[in-house]
C-alpha positions as CSV (number, residue, x, y, z in Angstrom):
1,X,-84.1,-22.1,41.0
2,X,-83.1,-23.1,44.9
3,X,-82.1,-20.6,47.2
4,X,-79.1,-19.7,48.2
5,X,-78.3,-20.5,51.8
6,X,-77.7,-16.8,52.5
7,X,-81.1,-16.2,51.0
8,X,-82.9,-18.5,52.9
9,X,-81.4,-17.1,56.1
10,X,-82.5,-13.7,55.2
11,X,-86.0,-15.4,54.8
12,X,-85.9,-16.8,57.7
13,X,-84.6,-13.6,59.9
14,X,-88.0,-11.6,58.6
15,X,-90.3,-14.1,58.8
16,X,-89.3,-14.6,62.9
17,X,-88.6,-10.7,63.1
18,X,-92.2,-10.2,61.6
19,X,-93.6,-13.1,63.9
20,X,-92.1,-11.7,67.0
21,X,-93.4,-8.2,66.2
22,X,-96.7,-9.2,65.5
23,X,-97.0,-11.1,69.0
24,X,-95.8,-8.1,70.8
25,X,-98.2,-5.8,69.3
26,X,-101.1,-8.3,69.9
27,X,-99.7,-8.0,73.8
28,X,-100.0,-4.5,73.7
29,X,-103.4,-4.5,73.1
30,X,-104.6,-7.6,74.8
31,X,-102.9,-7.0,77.9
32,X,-104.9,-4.1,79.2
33,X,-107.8,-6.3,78.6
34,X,-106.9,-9.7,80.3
35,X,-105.6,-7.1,83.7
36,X,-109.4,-5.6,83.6
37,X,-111.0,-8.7,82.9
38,X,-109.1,-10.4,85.3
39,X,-109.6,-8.0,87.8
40,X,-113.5,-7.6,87.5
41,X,-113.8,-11.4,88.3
42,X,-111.1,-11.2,91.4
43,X,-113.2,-8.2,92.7
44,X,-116.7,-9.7,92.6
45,X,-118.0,-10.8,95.9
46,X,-118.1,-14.7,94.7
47,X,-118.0,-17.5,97.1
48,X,-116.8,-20.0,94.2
49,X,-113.7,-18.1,93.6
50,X,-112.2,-14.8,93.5
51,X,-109.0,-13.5,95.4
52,X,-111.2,-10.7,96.9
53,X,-114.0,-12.6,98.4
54,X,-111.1,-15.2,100.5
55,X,-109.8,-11.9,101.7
56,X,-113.1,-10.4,102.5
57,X,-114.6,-13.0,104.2
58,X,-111.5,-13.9,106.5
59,X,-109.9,-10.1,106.9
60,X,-106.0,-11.5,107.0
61,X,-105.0,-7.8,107.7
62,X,-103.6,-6.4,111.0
63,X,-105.9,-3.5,112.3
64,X,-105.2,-1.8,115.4
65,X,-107.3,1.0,117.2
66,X,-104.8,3.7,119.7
67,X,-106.7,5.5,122.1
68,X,-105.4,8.8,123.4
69,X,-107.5,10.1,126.7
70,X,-107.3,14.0,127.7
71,X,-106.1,14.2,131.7
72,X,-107.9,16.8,133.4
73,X,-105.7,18.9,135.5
74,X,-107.7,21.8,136.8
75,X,-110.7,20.2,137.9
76,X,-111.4,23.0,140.6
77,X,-110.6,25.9,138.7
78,X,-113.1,24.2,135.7
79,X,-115.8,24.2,138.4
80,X,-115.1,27.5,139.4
81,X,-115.7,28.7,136.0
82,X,-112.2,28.3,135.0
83,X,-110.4,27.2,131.1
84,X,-109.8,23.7,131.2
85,X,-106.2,22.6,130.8
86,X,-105.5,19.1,129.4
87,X,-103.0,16.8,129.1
88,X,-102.8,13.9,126.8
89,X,-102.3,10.4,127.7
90,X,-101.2,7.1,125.4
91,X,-101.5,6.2,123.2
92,X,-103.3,2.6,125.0
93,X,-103.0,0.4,121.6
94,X,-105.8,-2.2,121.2
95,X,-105.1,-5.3,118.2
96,X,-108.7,-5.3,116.6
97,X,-109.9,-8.6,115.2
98,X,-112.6,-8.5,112.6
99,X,-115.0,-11.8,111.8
100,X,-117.7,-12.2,109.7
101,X,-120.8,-14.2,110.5
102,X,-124.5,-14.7,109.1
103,X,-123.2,-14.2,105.5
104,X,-125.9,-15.1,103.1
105,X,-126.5,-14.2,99.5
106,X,-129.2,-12.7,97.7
107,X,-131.6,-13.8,94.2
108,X,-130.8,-9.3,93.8
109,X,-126.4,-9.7,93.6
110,X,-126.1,-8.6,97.3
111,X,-124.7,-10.9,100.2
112,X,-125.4,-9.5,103.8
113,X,-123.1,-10.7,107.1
114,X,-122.8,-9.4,110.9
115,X,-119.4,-8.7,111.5
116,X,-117.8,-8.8,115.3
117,X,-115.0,-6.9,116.5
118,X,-112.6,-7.7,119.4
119,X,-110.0,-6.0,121.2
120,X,-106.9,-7.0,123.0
121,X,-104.9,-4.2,124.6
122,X,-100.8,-4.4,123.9
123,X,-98.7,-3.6,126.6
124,X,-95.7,-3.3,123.6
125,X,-97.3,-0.9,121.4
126,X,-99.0,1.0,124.0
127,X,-97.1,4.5,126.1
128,X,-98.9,3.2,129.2
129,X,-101.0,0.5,130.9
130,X,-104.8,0.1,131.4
131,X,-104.5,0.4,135.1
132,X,-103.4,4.0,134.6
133,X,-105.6,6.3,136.5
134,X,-106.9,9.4,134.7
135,X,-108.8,12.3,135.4
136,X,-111.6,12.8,133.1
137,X,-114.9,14.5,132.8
138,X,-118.0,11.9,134.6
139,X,-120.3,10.7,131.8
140,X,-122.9,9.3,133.8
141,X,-123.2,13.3,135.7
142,X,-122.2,15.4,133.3
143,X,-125.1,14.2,130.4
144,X,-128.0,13.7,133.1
145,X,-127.3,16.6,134.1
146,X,-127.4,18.1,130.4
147,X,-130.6,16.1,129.7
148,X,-132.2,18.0,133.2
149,X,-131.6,21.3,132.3
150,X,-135.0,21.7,130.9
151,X,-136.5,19.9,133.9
152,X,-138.3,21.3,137.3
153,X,-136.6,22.0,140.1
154,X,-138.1,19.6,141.7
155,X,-136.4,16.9,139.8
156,X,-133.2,18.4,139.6
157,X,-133.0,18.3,143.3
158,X,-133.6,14.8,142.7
159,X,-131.0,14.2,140.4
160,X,-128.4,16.4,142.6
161,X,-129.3,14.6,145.7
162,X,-128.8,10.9,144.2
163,X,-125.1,12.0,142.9
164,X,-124.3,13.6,146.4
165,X,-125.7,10.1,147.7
166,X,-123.4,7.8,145.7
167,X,-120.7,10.2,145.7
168,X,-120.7,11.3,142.4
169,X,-118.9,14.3,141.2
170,X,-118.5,16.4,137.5
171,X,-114.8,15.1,137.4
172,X,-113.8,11.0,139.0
173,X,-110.4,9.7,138.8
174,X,-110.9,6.3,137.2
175,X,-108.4,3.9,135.2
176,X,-107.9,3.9,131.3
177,X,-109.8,0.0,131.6
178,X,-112.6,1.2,133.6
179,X,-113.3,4.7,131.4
180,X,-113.1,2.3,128.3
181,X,-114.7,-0.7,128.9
182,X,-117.3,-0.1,131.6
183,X,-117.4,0.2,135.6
184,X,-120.3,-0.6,137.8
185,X,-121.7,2.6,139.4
186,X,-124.4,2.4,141.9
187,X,-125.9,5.6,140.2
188,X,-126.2,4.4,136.8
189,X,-128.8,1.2,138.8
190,X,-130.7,3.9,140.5
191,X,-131.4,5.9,137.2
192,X,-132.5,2.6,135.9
193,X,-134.7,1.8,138.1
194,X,-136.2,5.1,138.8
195,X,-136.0,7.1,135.1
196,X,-135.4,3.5,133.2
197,X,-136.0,6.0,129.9
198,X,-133.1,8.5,130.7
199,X,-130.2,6.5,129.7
200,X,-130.8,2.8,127.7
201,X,-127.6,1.1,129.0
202,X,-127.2,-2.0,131.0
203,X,-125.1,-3.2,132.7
204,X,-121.4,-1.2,133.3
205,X,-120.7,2.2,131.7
206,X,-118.1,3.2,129.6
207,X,-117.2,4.8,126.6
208,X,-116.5,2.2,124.6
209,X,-118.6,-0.7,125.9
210,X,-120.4,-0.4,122.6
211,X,-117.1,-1.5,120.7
212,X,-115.3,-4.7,121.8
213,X,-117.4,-8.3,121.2
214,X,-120.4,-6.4,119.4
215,X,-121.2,-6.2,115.5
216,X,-122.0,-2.6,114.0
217,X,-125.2,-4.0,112.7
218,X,-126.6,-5.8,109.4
219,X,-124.5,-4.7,106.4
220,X,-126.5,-5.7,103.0
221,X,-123.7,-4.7,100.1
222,X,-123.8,-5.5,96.2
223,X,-121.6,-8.5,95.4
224,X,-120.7,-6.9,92.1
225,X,-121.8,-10.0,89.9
226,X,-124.0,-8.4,87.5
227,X,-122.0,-5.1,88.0
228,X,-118.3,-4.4,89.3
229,X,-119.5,-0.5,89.6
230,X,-121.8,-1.5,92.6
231,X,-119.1,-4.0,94.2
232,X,-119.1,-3.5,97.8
233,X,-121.3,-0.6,98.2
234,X,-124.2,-0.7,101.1
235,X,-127.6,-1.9,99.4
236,X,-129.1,-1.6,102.9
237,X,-128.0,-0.9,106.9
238,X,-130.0,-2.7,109.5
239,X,-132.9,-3.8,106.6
240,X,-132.6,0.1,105.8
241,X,-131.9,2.2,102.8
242,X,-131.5,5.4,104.9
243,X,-131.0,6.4,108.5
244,X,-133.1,8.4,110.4
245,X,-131.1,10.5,112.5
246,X,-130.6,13.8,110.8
247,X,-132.8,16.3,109.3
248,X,-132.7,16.3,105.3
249,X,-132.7,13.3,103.4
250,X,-128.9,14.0,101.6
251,X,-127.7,13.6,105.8
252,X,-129.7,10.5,106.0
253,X,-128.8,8.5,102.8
254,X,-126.4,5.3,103.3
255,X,-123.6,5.9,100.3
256,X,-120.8,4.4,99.4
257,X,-119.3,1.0,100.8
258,X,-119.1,-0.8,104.5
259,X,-115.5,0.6,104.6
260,X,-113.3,-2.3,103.8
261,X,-112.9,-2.0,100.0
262,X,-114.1,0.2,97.6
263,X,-114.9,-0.3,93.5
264,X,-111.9,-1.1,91.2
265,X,-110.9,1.5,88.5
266,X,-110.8,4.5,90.6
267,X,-109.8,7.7,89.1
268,X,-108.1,11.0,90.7
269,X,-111.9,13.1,90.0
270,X,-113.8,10.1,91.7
271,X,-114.7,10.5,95.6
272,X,-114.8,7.5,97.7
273,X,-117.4,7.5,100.4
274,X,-118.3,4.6,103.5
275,X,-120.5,4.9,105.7
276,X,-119.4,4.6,109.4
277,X,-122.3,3.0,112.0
278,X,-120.1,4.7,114.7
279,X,-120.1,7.9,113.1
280,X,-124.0,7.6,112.0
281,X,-123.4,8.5,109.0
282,X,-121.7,8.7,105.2
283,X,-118.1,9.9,104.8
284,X,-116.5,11.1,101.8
285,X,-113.4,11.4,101.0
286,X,-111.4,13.2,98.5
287,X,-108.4,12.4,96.5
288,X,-105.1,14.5,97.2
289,X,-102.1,12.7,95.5
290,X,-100.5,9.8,94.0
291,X,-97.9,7.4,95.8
292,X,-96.8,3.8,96.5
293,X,-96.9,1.4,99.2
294,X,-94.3,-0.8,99.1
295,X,-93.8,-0.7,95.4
296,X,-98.0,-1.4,95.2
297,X,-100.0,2.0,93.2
298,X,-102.1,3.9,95.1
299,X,-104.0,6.6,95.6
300,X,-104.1,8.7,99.0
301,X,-108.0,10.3,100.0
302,X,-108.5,12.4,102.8
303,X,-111.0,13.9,104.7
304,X,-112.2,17.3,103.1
305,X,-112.4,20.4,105.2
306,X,-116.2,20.5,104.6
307,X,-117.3,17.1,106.6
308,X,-118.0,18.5,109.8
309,X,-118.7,22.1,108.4
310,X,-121.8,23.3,109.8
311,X,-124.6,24.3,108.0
312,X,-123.4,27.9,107.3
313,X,-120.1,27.2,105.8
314,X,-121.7,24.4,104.0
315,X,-125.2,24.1,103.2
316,X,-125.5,20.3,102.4
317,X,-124.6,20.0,106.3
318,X,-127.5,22.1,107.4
319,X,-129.1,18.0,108.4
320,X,-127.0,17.6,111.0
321,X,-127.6,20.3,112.6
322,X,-128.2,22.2,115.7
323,X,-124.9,22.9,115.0
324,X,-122.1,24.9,117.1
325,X,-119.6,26.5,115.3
326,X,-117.9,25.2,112.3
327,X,-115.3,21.8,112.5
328,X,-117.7,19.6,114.7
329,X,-120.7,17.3,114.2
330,X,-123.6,17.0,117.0
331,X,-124.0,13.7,116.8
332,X,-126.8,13.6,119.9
333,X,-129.3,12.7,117.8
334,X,-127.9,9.1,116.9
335,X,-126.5,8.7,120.5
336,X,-129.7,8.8,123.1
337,X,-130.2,12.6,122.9
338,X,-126.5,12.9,125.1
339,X,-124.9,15.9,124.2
340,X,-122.0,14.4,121.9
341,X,-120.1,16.1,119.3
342,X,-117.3,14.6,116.9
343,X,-114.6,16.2,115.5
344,X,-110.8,15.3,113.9
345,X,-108.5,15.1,117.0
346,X,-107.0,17.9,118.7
347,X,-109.9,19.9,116.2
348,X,-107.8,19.6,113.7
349,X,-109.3,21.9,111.0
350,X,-112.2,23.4,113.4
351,X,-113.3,26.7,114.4
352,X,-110.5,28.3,116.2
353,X,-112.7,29.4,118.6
354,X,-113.0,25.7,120.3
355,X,-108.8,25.5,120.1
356,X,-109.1,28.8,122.1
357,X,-111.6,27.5,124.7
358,X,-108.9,25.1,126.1
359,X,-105.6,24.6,127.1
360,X,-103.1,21.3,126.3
361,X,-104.2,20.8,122.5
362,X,-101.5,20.9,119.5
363,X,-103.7,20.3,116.2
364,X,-101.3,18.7,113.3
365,X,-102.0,17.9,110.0
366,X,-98.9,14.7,110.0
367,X,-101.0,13.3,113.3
368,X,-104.5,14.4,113.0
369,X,-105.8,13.7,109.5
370,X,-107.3,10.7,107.9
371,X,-106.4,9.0,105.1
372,X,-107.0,6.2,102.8
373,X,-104.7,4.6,100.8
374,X,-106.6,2.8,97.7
375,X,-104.8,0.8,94.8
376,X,-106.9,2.2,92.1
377,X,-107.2,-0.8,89.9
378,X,-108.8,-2.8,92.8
379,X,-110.0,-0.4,95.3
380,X,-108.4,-2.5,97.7
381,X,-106.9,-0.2,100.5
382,X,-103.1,-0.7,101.0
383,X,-103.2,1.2,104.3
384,X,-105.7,3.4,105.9
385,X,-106.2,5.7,109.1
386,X,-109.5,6.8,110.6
387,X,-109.4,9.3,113.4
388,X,-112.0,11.2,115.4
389,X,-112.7,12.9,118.6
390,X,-115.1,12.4,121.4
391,X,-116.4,15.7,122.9
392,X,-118.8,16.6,125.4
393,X,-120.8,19.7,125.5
394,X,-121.0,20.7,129.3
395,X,-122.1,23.9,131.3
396,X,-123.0,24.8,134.4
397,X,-127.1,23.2,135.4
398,X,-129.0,25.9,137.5
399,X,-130.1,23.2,140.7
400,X,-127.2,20.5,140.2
401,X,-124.7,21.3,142.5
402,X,-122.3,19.1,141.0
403,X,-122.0,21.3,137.7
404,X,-121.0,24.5,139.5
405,X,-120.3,27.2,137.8
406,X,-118.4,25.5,134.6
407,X,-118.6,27.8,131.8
408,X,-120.1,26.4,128.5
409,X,-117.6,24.4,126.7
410,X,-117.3,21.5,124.2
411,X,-114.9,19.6,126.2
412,X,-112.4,17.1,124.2
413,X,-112.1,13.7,126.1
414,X,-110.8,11.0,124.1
415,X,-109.9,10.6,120.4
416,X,-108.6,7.4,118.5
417,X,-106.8,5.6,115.4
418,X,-108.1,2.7,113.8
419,X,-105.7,2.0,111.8
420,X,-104.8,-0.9,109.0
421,X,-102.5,-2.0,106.2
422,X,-101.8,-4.6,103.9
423,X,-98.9,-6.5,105.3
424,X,-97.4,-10.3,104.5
425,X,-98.0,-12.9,103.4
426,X,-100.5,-10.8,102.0
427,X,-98.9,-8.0,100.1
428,X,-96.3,-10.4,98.5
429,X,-99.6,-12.7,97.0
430,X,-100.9,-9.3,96.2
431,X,-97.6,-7.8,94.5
432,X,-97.1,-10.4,92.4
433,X,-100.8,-10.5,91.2
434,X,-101.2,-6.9,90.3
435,X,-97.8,-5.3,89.9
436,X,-95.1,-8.0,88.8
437,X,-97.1,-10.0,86.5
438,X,-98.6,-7.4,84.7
439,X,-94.9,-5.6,84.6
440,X,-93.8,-8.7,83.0
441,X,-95.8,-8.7,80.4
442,X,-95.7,-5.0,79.8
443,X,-91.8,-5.6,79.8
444,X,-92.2,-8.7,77.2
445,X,-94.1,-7.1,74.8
446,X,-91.8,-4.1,74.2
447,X,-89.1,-7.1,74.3
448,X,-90.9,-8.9,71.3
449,X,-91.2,-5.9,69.6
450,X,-87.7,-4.7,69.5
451,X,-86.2,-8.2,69.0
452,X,-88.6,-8.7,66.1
453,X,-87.2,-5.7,65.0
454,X,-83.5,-5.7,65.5
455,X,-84.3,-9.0,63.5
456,X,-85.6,-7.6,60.5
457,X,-82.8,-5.1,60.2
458,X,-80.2,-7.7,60.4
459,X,-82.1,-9.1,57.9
460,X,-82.1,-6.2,55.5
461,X,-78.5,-6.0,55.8
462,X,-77.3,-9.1,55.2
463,X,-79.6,-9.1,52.0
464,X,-78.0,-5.2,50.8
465,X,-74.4,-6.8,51.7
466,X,-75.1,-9.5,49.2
467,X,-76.4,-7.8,46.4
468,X,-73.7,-4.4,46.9
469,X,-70.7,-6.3,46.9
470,X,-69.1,-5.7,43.3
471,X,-65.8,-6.7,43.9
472,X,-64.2,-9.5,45.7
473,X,-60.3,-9.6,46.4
474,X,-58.3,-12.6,46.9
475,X,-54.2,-12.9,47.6
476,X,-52.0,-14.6,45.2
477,X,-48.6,-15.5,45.9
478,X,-47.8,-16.5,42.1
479,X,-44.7,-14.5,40.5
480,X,-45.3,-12.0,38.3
481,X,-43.5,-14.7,35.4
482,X,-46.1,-17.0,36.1
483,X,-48.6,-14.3,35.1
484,X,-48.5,-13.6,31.4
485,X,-50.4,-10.8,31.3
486,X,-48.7,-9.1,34.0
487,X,-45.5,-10.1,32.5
488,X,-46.9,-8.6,29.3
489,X,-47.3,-5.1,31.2
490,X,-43.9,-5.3,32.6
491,X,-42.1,-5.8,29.5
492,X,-44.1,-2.7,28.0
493,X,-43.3,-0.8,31.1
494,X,-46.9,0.3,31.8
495,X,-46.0,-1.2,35.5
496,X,-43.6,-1.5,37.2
497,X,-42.0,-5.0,38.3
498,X,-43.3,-5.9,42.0
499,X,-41.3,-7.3,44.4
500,X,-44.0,-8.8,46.6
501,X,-47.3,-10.4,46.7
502,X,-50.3,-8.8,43.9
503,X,-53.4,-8.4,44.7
504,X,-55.6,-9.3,41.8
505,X,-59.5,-8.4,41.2
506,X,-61.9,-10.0,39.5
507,X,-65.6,-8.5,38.7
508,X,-68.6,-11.0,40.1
């Protein structure tokens, strides 16, 4: 027997509705799947495709580094034995450009690459200019005269005599170019030539010489190929697996990644670590909340209170020690014996006894803190801040005149940003790949799925309207005359006679 046309539609309306349904529950669970799968091949380290590796290689995003100098303003009462008061000047903002050179790859899944840094100062960005002059604490006398404390007097008349000669003092009034990027000093070619194993520089002095058109040595990383667990984390520094600066093995390992990207699938319990060449050593970082950048996931990671703990508040720090009081790393040990500390600016989060030792410093958790902004599926940072502090332990040198009596004090001279985000064309290529299409096709499954649905109900009631309808009525304009048995019910009065139109029924 044919169906009706009614029942075919109603066939037709489940068959789609069921159809429909069925795809979007097949999205719901293959979607999750293709987003993973797609990401572990993006992420690898792969030079015959991959989003991450074009990114990598050729670093499209902006990074800037803003130095901030501490102004010495009591020079005479410091000398005298006096607090130090400081004032800070900048920030002088510097456009860093990143390039990668020497990359080769590896039989064991690594690739290892040189990568150069340069700087270009930025008048707009910048509260300042680099022919500022600024009074700040003289490298080249201060550390000599730290390295000499320990020596005879003999030589420390030496060493006082040679800075009275070239008319070097504890404090010089120099601009923010020549403090940065070097100066010639007739003092620094005399200590070459005549203690050439004192202090290994050549050429001009400054403090960050080692920074601008210089590489931060051989990185060797995991290309993630056999593993997307290991992508981008240090296999080897310099041909090594640790360092050897610090005194346990935990301080000298190498963990985590070169600092650019991190492994994708991050979770809020997983620490991210990098390991800084400027620094010496591994970082970790801990995560602290949730948030967006523009409309991209991501997770923010700070700097715990415990990195530059010393070895008392936290025993895995005890390596890095001779330590001072808690909130600063001596770093000497990786930087020719001078005696350098680091800490987060303004000792953000440091004994309060080093806050107390000077006057001019505001610590501030908004301006001082580091942070890293991960999207967690990728690991890619969306925006990122790494700040620290130059400080210089200084004191008064029994047989250098120049130190006079300056009291012992780790004295703050410089601290900086480097700073970087995603930004366009960048972040709309990188929006679309791993927020709006995967949206979408969150979206269209749950759209499948309800459509399917709403068509199966219509369905279902088109198919109980047909079968529950007993009755059907119909108009008829015939007279009642025309109607015998109506007529017949008239004349025996069981109704009465109607005047209008009768509605008749009929059973289906």
């Amino acid at each position: 027997m044919a169906l009706s046309k009614a029942r075919r539609a109603v066939l037709i309306l489940v068959c789609l509705g069921l159809l429909l349904a069925a795809l979007g529950i097949l999205l719901v669970f293959l979607v999750p799947e293709l987003i993973i799968s797609q990401v572990k091949k993006n992420v690898q380290l792969d030079p015959n495709g991959g989003f991450t590796f074009e990114v990598w290689r050729d670093l499209p995003v902006p990074f800037y580094m803003s130095v901030y100098l501490f102004e010495v303003l009591n020079e005479k009462e410091i000398l005298e034995g006096g607090k130090p008061k400081l004032a800070q000047r900048g920030p002088y903002v510097y456009r860093e450009y990143k390039q990668k050179t020497n990359i080769s790859f590896h039989h064991n899944n690594t690739v290892s690459y040189l990568e150069y840094r340069t700087l270009f100062f930025v008048p707009e960005m910048s509260n300042g200019t680099q022919q500022d002059y600024v009074v700040s604490p003289n490298f080249l006398v201060l550390v000599i005269s730290m390295l000499m404390q320990y020596a005879n007097p003999v030589t420390k008349w030496v060493i006082s005599g040679a800075f009275a000669t070239f008319g070097e003092k504890a404090f010089m009034n120099r601009t923010v170019e020549e403090i940065m990027w070097g100066y010639n000093s007739p003092l620094l070619e005399f200590m070459q030539l005549t203690l050439p194993n004192t202090i290994p520089i050549k050429g001009k002095f400054g403090l960050f010489t080692s920074f601008n058109n210089t590489n931060s040595g051989l990185f060797n990383i995991f290309t993630g190929v056999d593993d997307v667990k290991k992508v981008q984390m240090v296999d080897k520094w310099n041909g090594q697996k640790e360092v050897k600066f610090w005194n346990s093995k935990q301080c000298n390992m190498i963990n985590g990644t070169a600092g650019e990207m991190w492994p994708p699938f991050l979770k809020p319990d997983m620490d991210v670590e990098f390991y800084s060449p400027d620094a010496c050593r591994s970082m970790k970082f801990v995560y602290e909340k949730s948030g967006k950048y523009n409309g991209i996931p991501t997770y923010r990671y700070t700097a715990p209170n415990t990195m530059f703990a010393n070895g008392t508040v936290y025993p895995p720090n005890e390596g890095f020690c001779p330590c001072l009081a808690s909130g600063v790393q001596n770093v000497s040990s990786c930087r020719f014996n001078a005696p350098l500390f680091l800490s987060f600016p303004h000792f953000y989060n440091a004994d309060p006894v080093f806050l107390q030792a000077v006057d001019g410093l505001s610590p501030s958790a908004d301006l001082h803190s580091l942070f890293l902004d991960l999207h967690p599926l990728t690991g890619i940072p969306m925006n990122c801040s790494i700040k620290l502090q130059l400080n210089l332990y200084v004191k008064a040198i029994k047989g250098i005149a120049q130190t006079g009596m300056i009291s012992p004090v780790l004295f703050p001279t410089l601290w900086f940003a480097e700073t970087g985000y995603i930004a366009e064309p960048l972040l709309t290529t990188y929006y679309n790949q791993v927020v709006l299409i995967p949206a979408l096709f969150e979206y269209l499954q749950y759209v499948l799925i309800g459509l399917g649905g709403l068509l199966i109900v219509i369905a279902v009631i088109v198919e109980v309207t047909n079968k529950g309808s007993g009755f059907l009525f119909w108009s008829s304009s015939k007279k009642p005359k025309d109607n015998k048995e109506a007529n017949l019910a008239i004349s025996e009065n069981l109704i009465p006679e109607p005047n209008g139109t009768i509605l008749q029924e009929a059973s289906l």
